[in-house]
N, CA, C and O of each residue as an XYZ file, in Angstrom:
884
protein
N      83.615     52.922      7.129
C      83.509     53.111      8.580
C      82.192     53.801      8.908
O      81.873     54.760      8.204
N      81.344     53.393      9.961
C      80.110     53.927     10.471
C      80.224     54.930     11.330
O      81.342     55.005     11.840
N      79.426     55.753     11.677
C      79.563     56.564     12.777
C      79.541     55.832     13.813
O      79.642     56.510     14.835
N      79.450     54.700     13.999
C      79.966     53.893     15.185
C      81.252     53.363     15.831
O      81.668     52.962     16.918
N      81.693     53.598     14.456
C      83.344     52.885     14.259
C      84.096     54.423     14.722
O      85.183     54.389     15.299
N      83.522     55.547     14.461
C      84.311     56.255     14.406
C      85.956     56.489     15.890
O      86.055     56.268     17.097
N      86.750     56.949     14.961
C      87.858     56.673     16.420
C      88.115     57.539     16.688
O      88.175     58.450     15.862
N      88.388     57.712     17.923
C      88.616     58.898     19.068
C      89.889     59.842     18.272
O      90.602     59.263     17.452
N      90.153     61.585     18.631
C      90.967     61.804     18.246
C      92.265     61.018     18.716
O      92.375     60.156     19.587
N      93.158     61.549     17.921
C      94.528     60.991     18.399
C      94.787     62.151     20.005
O      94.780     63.379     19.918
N      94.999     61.356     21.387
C      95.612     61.628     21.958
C      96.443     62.771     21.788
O      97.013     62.880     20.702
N      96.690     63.985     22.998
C      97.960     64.759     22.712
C      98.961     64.469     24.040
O      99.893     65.237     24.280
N      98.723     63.462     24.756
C      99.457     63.091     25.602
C      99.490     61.354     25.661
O      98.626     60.521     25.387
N     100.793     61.237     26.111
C     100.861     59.714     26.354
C     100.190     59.132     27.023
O     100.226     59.990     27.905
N      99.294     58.076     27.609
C      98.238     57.463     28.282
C      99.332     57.713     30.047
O     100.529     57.967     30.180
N      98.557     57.557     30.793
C      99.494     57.586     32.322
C      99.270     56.361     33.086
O      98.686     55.370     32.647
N      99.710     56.471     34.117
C      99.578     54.825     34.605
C      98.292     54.633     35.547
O      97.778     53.654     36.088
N      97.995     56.039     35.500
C      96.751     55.824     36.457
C      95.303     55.596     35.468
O      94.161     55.786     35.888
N      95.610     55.208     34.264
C      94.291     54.640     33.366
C      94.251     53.189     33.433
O      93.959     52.634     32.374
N      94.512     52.347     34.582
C      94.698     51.144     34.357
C      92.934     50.652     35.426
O      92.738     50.472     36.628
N      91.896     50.597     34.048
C      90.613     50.334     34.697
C      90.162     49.634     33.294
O      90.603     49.933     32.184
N      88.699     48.141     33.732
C      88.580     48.285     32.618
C      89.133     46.505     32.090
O      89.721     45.591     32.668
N      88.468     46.734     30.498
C      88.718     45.654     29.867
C      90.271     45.453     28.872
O      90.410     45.754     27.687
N      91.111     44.970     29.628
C      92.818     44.888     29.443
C      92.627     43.433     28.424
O      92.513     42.266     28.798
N      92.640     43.972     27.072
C      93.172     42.769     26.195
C      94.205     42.436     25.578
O      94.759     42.970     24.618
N      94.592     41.023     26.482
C      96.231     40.574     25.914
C      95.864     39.826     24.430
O      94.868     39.151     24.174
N      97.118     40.209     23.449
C      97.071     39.602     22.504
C      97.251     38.058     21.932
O      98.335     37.566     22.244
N      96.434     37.260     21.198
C      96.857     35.763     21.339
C      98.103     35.548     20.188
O      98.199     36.348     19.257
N      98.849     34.644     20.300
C      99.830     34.731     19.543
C      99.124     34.290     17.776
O      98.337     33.490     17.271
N     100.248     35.688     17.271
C      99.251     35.391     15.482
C     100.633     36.237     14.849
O     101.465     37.036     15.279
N     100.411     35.730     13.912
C     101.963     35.359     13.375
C     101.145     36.201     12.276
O     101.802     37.202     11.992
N     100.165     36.151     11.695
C      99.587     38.004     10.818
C      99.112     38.950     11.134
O      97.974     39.064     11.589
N     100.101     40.020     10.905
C      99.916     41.735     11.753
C      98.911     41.570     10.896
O      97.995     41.491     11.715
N      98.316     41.440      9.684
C      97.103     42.183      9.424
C      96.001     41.802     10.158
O      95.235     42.648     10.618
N      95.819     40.461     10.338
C      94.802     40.102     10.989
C      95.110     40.210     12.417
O      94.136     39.813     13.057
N      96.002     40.561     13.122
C      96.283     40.722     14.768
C      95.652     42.325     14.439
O      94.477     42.571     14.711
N      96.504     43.313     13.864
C      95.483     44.770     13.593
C      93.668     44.482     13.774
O      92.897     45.211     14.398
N      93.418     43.580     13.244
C      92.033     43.850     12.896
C      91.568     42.847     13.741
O      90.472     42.538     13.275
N      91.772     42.223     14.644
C      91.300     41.643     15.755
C      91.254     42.932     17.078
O      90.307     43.197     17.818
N      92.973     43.727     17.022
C      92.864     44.572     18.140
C      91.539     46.092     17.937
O      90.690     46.638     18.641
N      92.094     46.226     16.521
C      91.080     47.380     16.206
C      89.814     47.255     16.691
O      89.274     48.109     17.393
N      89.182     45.956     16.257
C      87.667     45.421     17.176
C      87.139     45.822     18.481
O      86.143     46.417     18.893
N      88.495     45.109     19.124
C      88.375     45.039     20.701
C      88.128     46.654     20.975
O      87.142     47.165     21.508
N      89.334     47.319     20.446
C      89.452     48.622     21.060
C      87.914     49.261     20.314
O      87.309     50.082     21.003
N      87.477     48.992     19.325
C      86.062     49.759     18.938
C      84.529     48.848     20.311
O      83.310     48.973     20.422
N      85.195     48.342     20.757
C      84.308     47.391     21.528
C      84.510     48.561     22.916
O      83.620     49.224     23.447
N      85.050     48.549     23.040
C      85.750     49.683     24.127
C      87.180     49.389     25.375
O      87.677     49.717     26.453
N      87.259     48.650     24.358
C      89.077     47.912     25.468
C      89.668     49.699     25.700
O      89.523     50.745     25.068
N      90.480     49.226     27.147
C      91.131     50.297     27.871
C      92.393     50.571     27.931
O      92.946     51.649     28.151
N      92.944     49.263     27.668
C      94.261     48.487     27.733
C      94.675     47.820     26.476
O      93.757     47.357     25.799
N      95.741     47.701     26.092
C      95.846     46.355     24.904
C      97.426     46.127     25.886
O      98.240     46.960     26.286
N      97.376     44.703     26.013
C      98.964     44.243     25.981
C      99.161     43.054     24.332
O      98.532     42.136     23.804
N     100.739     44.033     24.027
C     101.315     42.768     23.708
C     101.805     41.894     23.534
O     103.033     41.964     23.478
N     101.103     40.469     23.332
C     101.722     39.166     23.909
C     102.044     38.004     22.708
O     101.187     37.299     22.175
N     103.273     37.990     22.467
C     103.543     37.194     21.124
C     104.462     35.816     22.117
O     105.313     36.476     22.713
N     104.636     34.535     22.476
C     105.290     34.306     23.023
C     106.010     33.501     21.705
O     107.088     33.066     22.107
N     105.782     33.122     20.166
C     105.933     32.430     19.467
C     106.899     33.207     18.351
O     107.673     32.473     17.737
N     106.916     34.431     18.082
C     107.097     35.360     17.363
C     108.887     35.714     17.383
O     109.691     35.916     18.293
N     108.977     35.666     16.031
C     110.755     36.315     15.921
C     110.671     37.626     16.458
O     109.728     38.417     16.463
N     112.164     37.745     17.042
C     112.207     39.462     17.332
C     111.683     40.397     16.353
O     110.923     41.283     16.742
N     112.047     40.291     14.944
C     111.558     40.815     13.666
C     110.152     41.006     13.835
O     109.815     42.158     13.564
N     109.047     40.113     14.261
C     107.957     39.946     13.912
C     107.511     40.815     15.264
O     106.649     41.694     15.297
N     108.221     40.399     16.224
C     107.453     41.107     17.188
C     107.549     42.652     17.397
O     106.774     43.340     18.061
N     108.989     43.190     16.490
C     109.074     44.999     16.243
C     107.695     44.875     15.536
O     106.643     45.225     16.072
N     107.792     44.316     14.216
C     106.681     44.863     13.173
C     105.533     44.958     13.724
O     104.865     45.959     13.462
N     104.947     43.845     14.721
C     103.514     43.665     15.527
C     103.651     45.261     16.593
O     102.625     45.908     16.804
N     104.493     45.547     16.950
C     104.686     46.000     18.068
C     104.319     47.633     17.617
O     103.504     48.354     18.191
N     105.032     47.938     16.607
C     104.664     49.181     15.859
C     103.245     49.410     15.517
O     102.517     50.392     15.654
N     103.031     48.060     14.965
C     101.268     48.472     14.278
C     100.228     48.520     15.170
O      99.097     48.932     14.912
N     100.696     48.013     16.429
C      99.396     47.821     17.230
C      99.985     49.282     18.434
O      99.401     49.312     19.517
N     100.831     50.130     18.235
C     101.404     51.453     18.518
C     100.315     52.007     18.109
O      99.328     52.166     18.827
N     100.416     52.405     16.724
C      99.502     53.291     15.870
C      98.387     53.338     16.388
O      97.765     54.302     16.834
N      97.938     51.481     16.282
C      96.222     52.147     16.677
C      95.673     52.024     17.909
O      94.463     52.232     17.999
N      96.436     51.663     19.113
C      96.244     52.498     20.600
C      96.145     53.593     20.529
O      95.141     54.159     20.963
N      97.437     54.432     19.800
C      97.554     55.853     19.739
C      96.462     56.711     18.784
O      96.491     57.936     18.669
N      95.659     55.974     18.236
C      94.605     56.444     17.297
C      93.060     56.408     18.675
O      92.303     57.338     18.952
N      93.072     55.524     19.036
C      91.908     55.364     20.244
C      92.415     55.818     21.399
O      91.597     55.687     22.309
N      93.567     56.363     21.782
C      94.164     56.847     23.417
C      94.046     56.057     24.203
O      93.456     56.387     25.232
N      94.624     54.472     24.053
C      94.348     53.488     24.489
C      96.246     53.046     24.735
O      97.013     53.071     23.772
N      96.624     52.749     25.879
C      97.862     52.351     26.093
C      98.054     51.312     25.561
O      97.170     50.484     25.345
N      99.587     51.150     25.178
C     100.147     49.956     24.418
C     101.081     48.927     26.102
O     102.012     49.235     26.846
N     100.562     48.241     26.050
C     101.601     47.697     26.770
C     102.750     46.114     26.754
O     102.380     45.091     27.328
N     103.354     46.149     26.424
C     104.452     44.988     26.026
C     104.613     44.166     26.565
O     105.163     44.518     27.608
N     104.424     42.774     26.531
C     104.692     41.552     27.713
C     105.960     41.259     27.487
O     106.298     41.076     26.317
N     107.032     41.140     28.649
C     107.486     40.691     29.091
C     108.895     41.421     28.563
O     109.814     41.568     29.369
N     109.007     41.787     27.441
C     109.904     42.720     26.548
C     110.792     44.215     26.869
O     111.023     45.005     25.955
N     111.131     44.402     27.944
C     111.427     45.548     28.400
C     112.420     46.013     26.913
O     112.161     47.152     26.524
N     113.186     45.473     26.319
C     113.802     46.185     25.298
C     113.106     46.851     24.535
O     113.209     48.038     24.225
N     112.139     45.828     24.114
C     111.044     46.089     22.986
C     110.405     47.213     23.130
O     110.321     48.005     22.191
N     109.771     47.491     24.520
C     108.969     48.502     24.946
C     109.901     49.994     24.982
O     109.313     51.075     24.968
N     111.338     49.911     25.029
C     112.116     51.234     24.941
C     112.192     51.570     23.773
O     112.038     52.714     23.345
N     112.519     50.266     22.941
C     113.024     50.928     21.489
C     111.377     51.196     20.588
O     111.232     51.992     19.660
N     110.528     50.500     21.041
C     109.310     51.519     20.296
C     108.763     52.303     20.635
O     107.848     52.650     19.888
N     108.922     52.987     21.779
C     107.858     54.118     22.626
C     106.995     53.525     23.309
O     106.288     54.198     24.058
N     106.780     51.702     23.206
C     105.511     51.969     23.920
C     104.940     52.330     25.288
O     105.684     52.800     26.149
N     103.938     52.171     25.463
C     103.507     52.678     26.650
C     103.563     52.417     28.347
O     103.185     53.070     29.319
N     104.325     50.940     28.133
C     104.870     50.558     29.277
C     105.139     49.140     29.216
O     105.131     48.898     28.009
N     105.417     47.870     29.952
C     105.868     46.755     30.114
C     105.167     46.224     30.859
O     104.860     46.882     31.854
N     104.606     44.828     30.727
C     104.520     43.723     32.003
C     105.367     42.675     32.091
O     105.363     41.837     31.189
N     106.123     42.567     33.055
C     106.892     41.866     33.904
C     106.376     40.417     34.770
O     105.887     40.369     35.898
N     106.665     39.293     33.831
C     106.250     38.176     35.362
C     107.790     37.531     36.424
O     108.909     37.992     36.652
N     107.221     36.559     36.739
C     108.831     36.394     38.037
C     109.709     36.362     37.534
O     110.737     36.512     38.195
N     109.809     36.136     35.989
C     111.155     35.318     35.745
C     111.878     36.657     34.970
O     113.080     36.639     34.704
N     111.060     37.744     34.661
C     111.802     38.707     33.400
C     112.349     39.714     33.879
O     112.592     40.602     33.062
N     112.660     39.911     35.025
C     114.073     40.414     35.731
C     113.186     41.352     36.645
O     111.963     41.280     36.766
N     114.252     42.468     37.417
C     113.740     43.442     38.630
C     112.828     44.512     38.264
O     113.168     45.328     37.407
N     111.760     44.576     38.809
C     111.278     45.204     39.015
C     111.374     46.953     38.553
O     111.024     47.765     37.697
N     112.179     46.785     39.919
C     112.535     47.998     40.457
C     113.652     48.696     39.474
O     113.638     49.926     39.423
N     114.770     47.866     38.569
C     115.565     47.830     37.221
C     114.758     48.225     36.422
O     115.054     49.278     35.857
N     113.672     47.681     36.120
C     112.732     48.566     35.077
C     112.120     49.619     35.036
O     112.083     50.434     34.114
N     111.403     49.660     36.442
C     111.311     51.059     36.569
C     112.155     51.903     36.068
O     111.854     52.608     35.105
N     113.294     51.944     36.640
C     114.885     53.458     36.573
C     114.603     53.393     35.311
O     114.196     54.471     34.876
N     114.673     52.341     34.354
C     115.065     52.420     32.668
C     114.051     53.162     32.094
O     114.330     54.034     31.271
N     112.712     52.892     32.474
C     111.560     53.353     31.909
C     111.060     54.920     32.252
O     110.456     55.774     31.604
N     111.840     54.830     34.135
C     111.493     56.605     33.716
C     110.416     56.421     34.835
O     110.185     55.314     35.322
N     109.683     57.717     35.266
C     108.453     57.459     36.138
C     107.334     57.858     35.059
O     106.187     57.898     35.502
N     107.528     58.181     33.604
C     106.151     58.067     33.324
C     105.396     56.895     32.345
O     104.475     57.063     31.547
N     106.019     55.827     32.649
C     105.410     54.832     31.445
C     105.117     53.181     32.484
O     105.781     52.433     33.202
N     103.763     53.290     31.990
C     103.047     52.245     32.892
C     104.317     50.679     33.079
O     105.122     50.260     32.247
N     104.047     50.213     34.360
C     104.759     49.012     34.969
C     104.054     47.615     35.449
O     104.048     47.311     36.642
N     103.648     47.046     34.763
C     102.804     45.906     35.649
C     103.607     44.952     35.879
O     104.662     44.832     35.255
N     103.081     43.836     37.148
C     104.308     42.842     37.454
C     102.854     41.564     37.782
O     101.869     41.824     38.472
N     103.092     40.345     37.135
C     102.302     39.542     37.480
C     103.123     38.767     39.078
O     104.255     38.359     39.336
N     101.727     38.884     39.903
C     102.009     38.240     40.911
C     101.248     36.980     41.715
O     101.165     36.673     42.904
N     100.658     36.319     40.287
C     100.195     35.123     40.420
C      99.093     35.045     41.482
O      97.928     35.433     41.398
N      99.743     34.441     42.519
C      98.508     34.081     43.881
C      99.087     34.753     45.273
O      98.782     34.373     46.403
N      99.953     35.789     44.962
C     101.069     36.349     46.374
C     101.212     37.162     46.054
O     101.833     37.622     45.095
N     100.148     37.872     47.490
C     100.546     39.142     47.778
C     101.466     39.927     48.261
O     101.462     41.145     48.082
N     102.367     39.276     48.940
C     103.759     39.700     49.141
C     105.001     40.267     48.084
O     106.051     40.909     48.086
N     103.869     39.379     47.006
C     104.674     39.596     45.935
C     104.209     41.259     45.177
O     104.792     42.262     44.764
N     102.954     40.806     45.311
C     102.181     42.467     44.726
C     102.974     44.172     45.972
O     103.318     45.312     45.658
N     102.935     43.416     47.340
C     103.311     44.500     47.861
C     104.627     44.381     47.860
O     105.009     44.855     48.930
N     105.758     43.911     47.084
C     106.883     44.056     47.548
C     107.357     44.390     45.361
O     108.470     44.426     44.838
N     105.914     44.565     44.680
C     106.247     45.179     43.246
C     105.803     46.306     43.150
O     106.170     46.995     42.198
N     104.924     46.798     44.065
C     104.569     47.962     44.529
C     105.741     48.874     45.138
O     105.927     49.982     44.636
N     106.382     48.519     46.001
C     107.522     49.139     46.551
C     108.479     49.137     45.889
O     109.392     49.873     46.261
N     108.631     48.499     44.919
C     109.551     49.015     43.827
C     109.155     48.983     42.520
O     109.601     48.311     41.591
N     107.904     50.110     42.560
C     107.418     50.838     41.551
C     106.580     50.393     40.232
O     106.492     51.014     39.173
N     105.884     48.933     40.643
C     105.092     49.132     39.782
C     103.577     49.577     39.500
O     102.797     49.297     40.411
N     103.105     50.147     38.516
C     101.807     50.738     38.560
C     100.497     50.198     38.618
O      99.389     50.732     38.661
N     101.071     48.408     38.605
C      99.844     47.863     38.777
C     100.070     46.030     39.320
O     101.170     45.481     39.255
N      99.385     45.647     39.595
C      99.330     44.345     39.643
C      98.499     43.427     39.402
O      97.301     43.705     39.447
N      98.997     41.891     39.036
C      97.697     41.154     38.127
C      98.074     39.887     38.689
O      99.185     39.395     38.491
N      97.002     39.237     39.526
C      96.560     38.256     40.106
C      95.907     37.124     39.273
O      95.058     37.603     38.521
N      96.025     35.769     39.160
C      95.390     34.876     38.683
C      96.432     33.839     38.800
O      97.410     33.868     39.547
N      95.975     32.589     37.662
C      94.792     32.347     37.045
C      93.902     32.044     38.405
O      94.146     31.444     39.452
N      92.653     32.810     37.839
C      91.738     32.982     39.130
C      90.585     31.362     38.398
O      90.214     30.435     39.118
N      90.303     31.470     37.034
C      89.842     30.027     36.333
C      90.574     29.225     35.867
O      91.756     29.504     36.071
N      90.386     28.217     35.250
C      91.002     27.179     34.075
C      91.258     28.145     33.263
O      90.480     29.015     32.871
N      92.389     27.992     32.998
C      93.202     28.873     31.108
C      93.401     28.001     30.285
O      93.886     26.979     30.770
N      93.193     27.985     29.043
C      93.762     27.918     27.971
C      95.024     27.996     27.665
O      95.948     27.195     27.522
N      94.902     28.942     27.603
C      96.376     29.699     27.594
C      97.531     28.998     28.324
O      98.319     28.180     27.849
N      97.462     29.591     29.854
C      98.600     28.501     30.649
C      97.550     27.154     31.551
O      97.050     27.405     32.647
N      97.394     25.993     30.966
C      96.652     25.091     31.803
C      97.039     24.841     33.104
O      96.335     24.394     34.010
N      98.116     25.133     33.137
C      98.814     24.280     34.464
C      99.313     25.575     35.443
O      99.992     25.352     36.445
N      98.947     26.828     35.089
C      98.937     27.778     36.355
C      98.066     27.355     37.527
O      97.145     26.546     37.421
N      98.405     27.929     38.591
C      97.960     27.688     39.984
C      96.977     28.371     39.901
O      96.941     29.390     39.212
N      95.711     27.801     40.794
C      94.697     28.798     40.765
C      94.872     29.860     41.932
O      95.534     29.553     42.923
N      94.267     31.134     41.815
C      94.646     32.206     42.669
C      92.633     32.565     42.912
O      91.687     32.780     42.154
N      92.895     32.417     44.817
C      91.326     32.744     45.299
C      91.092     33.657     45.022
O      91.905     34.503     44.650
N      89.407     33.855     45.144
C      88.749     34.872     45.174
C      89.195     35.915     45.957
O      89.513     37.031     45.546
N      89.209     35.528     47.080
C      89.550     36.535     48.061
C      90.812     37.187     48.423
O      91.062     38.017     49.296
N      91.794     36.419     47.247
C      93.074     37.490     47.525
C      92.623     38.829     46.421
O      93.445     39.707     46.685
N      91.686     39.354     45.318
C      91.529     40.653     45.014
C      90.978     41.602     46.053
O      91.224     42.797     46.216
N      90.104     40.719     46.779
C      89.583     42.023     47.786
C      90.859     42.212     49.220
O      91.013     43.247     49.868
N      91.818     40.589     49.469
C      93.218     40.890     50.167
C      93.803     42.597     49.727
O      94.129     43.548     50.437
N      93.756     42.459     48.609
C      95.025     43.436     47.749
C      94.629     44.800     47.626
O      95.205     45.885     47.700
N      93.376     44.377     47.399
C      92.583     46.016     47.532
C      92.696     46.576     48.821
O      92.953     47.773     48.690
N      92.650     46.373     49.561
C      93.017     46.491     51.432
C      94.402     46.730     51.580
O      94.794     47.328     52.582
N      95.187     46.348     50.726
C      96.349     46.432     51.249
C      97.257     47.282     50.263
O      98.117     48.081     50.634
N      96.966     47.018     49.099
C      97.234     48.076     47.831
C      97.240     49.731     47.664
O      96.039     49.851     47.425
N      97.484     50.375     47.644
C      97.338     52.007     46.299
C      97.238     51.992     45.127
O      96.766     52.946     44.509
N      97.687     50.837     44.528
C      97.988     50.670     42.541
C      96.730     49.500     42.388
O      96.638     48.684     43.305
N      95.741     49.406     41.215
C      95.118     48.988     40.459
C      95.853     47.097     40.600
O      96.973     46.598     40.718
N      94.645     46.672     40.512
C      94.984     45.315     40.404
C      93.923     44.639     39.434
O      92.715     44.878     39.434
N      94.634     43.702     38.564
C      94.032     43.170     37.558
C      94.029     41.549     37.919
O      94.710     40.899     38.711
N      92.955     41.171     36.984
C      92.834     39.666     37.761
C      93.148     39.335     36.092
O      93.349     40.088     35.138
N      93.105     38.226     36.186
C      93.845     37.427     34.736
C      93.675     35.585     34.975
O      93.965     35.006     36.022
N      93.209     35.008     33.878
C      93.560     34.052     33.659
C      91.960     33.047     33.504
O      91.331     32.685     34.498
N      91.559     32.754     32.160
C      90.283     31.746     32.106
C      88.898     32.491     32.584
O      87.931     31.978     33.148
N      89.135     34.125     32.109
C      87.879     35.055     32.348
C      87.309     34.623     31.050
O      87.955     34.240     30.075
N      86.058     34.725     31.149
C      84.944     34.913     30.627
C      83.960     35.600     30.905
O      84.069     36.243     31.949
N      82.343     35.778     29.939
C      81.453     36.448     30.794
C      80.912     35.872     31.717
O      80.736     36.538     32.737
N      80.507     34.607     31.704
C      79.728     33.744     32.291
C      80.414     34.248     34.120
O      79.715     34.563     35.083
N      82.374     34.135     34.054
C      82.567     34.460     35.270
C      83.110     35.798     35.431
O      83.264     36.088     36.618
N      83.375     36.511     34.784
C      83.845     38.214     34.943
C      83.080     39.060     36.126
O      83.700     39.920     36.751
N      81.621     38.755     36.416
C      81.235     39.785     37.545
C      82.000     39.384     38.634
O      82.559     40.404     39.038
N      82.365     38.299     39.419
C      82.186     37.989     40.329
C      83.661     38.612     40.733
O      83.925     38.984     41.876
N      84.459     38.663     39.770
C      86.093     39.235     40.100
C      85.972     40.558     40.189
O      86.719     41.162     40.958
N      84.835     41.378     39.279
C      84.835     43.121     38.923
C      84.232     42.957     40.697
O      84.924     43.621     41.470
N      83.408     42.403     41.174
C      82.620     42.508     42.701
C      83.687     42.279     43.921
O      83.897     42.884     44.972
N      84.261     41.135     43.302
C      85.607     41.367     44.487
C      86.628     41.897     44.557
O      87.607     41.612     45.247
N      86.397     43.061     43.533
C      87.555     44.337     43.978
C      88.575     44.681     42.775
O      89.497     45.467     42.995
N      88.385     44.003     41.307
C      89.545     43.511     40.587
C      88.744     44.942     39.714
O      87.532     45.117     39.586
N      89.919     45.871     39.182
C      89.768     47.062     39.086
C      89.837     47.092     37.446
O      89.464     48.116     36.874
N      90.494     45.547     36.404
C      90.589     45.932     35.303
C      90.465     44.119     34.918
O      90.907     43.438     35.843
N      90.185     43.687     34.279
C      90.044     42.000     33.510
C      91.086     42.149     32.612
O      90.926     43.008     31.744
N      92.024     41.571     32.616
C      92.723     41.061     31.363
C      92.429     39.729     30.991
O      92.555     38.726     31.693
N      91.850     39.840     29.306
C      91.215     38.339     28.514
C      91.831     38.195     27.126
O      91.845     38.978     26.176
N      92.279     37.112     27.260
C      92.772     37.142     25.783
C      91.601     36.179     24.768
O      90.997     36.679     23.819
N      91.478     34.978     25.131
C      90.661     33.996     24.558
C      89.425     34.435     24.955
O      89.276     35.387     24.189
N      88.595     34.396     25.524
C      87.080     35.227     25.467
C      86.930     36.205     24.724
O      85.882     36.004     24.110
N      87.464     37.351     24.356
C      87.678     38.145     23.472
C      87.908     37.851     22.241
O      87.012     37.860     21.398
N      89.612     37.438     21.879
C      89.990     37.537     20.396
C      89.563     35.960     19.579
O      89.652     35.762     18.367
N      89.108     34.993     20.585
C      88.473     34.134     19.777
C      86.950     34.019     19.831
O      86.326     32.964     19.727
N      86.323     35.490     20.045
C      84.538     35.048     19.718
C      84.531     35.375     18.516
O      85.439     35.966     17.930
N      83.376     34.968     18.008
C      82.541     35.253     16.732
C      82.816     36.995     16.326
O      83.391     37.335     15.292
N      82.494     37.582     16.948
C      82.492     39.103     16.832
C      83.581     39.427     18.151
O      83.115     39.258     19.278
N      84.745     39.800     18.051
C      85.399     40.352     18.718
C      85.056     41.664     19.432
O      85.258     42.013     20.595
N      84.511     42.253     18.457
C      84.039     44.019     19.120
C      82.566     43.705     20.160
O      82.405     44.275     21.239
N      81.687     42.803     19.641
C      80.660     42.112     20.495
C      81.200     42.207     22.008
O      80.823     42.930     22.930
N      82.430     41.019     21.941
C      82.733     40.302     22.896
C      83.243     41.540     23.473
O      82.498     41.812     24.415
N      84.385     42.639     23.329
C      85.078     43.340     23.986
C      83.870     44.386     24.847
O      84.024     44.693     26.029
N      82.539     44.895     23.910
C      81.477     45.495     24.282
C      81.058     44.832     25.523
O      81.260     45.511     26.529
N      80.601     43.843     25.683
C      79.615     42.831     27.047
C      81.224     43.064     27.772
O      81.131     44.099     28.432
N      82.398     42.596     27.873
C      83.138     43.393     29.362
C      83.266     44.348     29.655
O      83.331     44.746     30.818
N      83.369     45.254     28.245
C      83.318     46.515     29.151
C      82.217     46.940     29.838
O      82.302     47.302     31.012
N      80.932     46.933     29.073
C      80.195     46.913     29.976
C      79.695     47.000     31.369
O      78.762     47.683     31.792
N      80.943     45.709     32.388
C      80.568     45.680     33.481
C      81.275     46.265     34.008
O      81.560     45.700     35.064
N      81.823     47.237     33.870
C      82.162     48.121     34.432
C      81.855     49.831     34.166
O      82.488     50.885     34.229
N      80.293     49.311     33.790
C      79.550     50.637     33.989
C      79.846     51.985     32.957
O      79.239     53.042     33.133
């Protein structure tokens, strides 16, 4: 390890929900914790703020074991863990909070379970009604997209430009944009108001992962 690599102490407090700024990297589905470790370790030496994780392929088995290891080394960089879609998952390991899309139940149910101190995100696609009515029942953040073409989900709806700077106007909680970021288009969402990028493929499939995680964080100064 270089004095470059070096990693932050360990945290003496749990991350809070108000650290949601920044380069948010969801995990791509990988069926080896060693090499999912050493893809996230990258990012987070790159300077990721966020890690979610996102296995949609993965046995329950696989996704405790993933879920633990990529615990550790958030908690080694003071970098929140956050769980897609898994509210069980996220109780029975400590982690650091849950994201929620339409279909993975209430809101406002997760909140009570989770407590008021462990981060809540709720994807709300292209509706803001939807962001202000996950807001009112308690979540800490919201994530708008696919704002490009994904990979990931091809056939999501695209979500305008102008509903991040909508939300910012109408919001208190952090809003994340999501879906077919890259660098080529990342300023133009950090300019219209989008407070954190979540990327999975621009990130964990470049050449140099820590590269790639470095140039987003970046733009945000």
């Amino acid at each position: 390890m270089t004095k470059t690599d070096t990693v932050p102490a360990k945290p003496t407090a749990t991350p809070t929900r108000n650290e949601i700024a920044g380069l948010y990297v969801v995990t791509p589905d990988e069926s080896n914790t060693v090499h999912l470790e050493a893809k996230v370790r990258a990012a987070l030496a790159g300077g990721a703020r966020l890690v979610q994780y996102r296995n949609k392929s993965a046995s329950g088995a696989l996704r405790r074991e993933q879920a633990m290891a990529l615990l550790t080394i958030c908690r080694m960089y003071g970098v929140p863990l956050i769980i897609n879609d898994h509210l069980e998952l996220a109780l029975e390991t400590g982690a650091d909070g849950v994201h929620l899309g339409v279909d993975d139940g209430s809101i406002a149910a997760a909140r009570e379970r989770l407590g008021t101190g462990k981060i809540l995100g709720a994807s709300c696609y292209g509706r803001l009604q939807n962001a202000l009515q996950a807001q009112q029942s308690g979540a800490s953040y919201v994530a708008f997209g696919s704002f490009f073409a994904s990979g990931v989900k091809p056939d999501t709806v695209r979500a305008p430009l102008r509903l991040l700077h909508e939300a910012k106007q109408a919001l208190s909680i952090p809003v994340v944009a999501i879906g077919g970021i890259t660098l080529a288009n990342a300023t133009q969402l950090v300019a219209a108001g989008a407070d954190s990028l979540a990327v999975i493929s621009a990130v964990f499939s470049a050449h140099d992962v820590r590269a790639a995680a470095r140039r987003f964080s970046a733009l945000f100064g």
